[in-house]
C-alpha positions as CSV (number, residue, x, y, z in Angstrom):
1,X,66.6,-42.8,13.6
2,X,67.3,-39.5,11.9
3,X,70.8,-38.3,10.1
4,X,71.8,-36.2,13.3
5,X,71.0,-39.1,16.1
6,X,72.7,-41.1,13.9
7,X,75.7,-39.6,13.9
8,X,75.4,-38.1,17.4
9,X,75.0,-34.1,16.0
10,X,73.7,-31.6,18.2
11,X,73.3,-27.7,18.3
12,X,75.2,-26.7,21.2
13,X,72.5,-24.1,22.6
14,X,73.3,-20.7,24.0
15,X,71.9,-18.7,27.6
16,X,70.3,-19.4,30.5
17,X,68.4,-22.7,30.5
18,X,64.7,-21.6,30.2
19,X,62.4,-22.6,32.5
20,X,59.3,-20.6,33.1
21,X,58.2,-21.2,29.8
22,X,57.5,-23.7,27.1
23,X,58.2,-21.9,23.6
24,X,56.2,-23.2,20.5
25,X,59.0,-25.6,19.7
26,X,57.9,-27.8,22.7
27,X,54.7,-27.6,22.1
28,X,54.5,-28.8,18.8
29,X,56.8,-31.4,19.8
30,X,54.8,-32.5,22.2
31,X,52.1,-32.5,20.1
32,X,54.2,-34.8,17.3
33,X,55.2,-37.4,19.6
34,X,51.3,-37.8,21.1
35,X,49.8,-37.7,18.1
36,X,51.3,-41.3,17.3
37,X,50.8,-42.6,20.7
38,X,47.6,-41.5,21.8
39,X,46.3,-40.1,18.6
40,X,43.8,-36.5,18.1
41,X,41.1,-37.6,20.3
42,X,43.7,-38.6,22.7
43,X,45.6,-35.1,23.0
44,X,42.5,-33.8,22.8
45,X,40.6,-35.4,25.7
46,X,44.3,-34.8,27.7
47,X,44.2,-31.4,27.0
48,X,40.4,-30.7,28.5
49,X,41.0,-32.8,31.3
50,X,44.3,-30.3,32.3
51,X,42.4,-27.3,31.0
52,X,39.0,-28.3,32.5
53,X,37.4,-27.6,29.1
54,X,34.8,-29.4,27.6
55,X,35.3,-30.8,24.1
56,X,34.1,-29.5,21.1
57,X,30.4,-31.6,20.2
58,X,30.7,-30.4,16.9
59,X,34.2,-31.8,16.6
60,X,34.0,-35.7,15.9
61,X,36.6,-36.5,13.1
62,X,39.6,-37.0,14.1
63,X,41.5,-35.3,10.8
64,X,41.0,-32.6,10.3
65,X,38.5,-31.3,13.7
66,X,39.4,-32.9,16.5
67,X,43.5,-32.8,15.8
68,X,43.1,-29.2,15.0
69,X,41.0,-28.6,18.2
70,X,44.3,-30.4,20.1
71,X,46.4,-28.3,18.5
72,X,44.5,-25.1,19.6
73,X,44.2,-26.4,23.0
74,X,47.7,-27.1,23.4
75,X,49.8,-23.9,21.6
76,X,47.1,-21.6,24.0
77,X,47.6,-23.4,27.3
78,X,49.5,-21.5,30.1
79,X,53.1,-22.6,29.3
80,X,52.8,-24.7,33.1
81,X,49.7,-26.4,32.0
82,X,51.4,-28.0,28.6
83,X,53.9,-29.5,30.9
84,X,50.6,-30.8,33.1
85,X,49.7,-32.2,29.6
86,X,52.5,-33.8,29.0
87,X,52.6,-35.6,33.0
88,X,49.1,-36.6,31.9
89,X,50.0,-37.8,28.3
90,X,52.3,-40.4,29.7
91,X,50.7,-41.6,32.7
92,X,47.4,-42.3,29.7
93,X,49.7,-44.6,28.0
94,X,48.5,-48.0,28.0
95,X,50.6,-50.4,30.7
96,X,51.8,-46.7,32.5
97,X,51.3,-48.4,36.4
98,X,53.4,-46.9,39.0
99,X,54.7,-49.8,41.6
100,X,56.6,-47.7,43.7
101,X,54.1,-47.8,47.3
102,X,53.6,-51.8,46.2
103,X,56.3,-54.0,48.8
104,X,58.0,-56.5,46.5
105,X,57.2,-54.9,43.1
106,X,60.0,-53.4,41.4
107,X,59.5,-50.5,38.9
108,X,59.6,-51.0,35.0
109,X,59.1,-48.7,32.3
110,X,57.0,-50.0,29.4
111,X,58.7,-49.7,25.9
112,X,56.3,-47.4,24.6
113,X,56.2,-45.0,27.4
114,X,60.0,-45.3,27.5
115,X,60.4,-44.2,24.1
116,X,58.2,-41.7,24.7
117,X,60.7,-40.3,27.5
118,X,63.5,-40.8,25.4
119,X,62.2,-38.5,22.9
120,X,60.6,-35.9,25.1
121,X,64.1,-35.2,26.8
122,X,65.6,-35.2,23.2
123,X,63.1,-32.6,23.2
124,X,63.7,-30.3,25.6
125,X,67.5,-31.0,25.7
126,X,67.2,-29.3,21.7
127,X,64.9,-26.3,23.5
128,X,67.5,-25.9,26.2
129,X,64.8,-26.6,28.6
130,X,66.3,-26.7,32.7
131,X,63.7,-29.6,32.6
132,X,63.9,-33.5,31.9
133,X,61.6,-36.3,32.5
134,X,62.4,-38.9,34.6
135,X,61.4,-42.8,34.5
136,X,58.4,-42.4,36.1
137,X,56.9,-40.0,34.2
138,X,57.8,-36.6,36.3
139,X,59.2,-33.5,35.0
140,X,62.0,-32.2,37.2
141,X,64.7,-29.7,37.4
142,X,67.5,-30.3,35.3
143,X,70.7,-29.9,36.3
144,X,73.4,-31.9,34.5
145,X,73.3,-35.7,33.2
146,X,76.0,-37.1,36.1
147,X,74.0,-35.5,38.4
148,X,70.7,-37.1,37.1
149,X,72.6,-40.5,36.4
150,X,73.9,-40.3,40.0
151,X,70.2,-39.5,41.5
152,X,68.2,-42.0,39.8
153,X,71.2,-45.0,40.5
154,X,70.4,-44.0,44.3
155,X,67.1,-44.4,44.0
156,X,67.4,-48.0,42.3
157,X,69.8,-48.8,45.0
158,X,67.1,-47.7,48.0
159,X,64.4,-49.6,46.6
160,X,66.6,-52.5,45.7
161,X,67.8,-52.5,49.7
162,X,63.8,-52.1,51.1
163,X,64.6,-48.9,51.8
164,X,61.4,-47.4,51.2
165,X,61.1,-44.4,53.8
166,X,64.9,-43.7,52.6
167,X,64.0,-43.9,48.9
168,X,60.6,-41.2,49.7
169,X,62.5,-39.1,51.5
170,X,65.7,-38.3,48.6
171,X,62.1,-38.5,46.0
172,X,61.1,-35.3,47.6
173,X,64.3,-33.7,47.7
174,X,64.8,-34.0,44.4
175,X,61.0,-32.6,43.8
176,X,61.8,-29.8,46.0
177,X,64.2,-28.9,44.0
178,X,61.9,-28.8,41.0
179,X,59.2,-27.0,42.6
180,X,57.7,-23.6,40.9
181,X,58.1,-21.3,41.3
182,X,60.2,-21.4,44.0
183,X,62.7,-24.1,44.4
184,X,61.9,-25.1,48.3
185,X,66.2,-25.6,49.1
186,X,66.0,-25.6,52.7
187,X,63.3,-28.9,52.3
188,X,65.4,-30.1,49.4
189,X,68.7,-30.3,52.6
190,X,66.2,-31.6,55.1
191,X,65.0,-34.3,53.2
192,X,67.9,-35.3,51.7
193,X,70.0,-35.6,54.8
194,X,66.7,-37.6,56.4
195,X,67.3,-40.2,53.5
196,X,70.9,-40.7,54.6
197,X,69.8,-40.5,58.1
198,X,67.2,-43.2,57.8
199,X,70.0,-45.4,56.2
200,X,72.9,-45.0,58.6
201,X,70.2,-45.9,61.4
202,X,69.2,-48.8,59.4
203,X,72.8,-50.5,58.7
204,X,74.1,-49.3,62.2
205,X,70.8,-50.6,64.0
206,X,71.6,-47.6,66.2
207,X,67.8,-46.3,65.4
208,X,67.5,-43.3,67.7
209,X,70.8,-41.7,67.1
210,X,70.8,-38.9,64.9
211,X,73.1,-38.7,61.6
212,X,75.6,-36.7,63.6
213,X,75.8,-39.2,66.4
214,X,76.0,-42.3,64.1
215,X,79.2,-40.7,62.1
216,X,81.2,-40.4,66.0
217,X,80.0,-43.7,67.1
218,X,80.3,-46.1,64.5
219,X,84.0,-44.5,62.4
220,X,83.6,-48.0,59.9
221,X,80.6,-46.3,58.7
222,X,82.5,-44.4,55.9
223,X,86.3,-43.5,55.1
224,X,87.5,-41.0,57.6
225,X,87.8,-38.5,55.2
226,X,84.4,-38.8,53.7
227,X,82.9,-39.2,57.6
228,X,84.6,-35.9,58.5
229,X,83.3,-34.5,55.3
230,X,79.8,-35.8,56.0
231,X,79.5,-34.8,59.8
232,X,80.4,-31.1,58.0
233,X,78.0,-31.7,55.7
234,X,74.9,-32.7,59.0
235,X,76.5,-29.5,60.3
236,X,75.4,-27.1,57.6
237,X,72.3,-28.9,57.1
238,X,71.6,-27.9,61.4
239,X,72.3,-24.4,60.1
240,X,70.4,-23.7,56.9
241,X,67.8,-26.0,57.4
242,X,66.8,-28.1,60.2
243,X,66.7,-24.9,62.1
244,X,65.8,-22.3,61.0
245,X,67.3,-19.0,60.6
246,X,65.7,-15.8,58.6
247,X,69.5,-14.8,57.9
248,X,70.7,-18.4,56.7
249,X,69.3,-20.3,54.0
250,X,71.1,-22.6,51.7
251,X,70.9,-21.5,47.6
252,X,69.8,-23.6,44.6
253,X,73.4,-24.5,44.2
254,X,74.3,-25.3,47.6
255,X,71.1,-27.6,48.0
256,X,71.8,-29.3,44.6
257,X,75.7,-30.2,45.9
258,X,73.8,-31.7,49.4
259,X,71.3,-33.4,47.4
260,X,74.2,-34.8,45.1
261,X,76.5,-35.5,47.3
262,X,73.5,-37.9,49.3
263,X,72.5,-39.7,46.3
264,X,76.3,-40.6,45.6
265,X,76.3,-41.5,49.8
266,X,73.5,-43.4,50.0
267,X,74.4,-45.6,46.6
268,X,77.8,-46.4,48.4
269,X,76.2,-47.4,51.7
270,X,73.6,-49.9,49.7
């Protein structure tokens, strides 16, 4: 571990968050922390796969052709494509098996993919990227670490209770709010307030009621304060999202705080 983890020292970074690009830093980064794990052909054969390029035949040694062919592939790439390269790059790792449609399995993160993670979000963190890389190997919008902590603890707690259609439904909320290059907010609200749904219905057995209903009819569900707030909250979800309305749609902000405020919901009600 170097001096400054060490010791917990970090440049505080200055402006907006970036996000539409991937500035040389990451790049080589990436590059630095695949080179040990997958090694030059590796990269390389991750890199034509994104780029649908074929590799160099006259490029066979690793050092110096083939790494410096990775290298060229990578610092050219479209800034979206590197972070395609880096999705790919993880899920190539050896023991990188997703268990999340299997009943009965429970996710795990293999050490060498999770310290692979690890240092990829110490990466962007230090390029004050508005991205981060969850457990399972997805790049998403960042938008602060309780909010992150809060999201993936919700997700553990839906999978934990069988609550698979739940646990999907707050996934894609999440991704909405990642997508590019438009965040998809009204989707992000929909979904979110679905996962809830699908969980009140599920505790309450009262299956066809909507979230609205289930908040009048069972008052135990939540605190009264937090069920006045909620049936608020299925309120303005009615009328940014559910329905639409070409002069009401919720902001990045707005469907971040709904999405938030589910996750923290849904992790009580489990």
């Amino acid at each position: 571990m170097s001096f400054s983890k060490r010791f917990g020292y970090r440049e505080s970074a200055d402006g907006e968050l970036i996000r539409e690009d991937a500035p040389e830093g990451v790049r080589a980064g990436f590059l630095d922390i695949f080179e040990k794990n997958l090694g030059p052909n590796g990269l390389r054969n991750v890199a034509c796969k994104v780029l649908r390029k074929r590799p160099d035949p006259g490029n066979w040694s690793e050092y110096p052709n083939v790494w410096n062919e990775a290298q060229e592939l990578v610092h050219e790439a479209p800034w979206y494509k590197v972070y395609d390269m880096i999705e790919a790059s993880l899920a190539s790792l050896p023991g990188s098996h997703m268990y999340e449609d299997l009943p009965g399995m429970t996710y795990s993160t293999p050490p060498k993919r999770a310290a692979a993670i690890a240092e990829l979000n110490d990466l962007f963190q230090d390029e004050n990227l508005a991205w981060r890389v969850t457990a399972e190997g997805q790049i998403v919008l960042h938008s602060s670490d309780a909010n992150d902590t809060t999201r993936a603890r919700a997700l553990e707690t839906l999978e934990a209770a069988g609550w698979q259609t739940a646990r999907h439904e707050l996934r894609e909320a999440i991704n909405a709010l990642s997508r590019r290059p438009q965040p998809d907010e009204r989707d992000a609200v929909r979904r979110a307030l679905g996962a809830m749904e699908a969980v009140a219905r599920d505790i309450t057995g009262d299956r066809k009621a909507t979230l609205g209903e289930i908040l009048k009819r069972h008052p135990d569900i939540l605190p009264p304060a937090l069920r006045e707030a909620f049936s608020k909250v299925w309120g303005y979800s009615s009328d940014v999202a559910r329905h639409v309305d070409e002069t009401r749609a919720p902001t990045l902000k707005e469907a971040e705080l709904v999405v938030g405020l589910v996750a923290a919901a849904v992790t009580y009600l489990g």
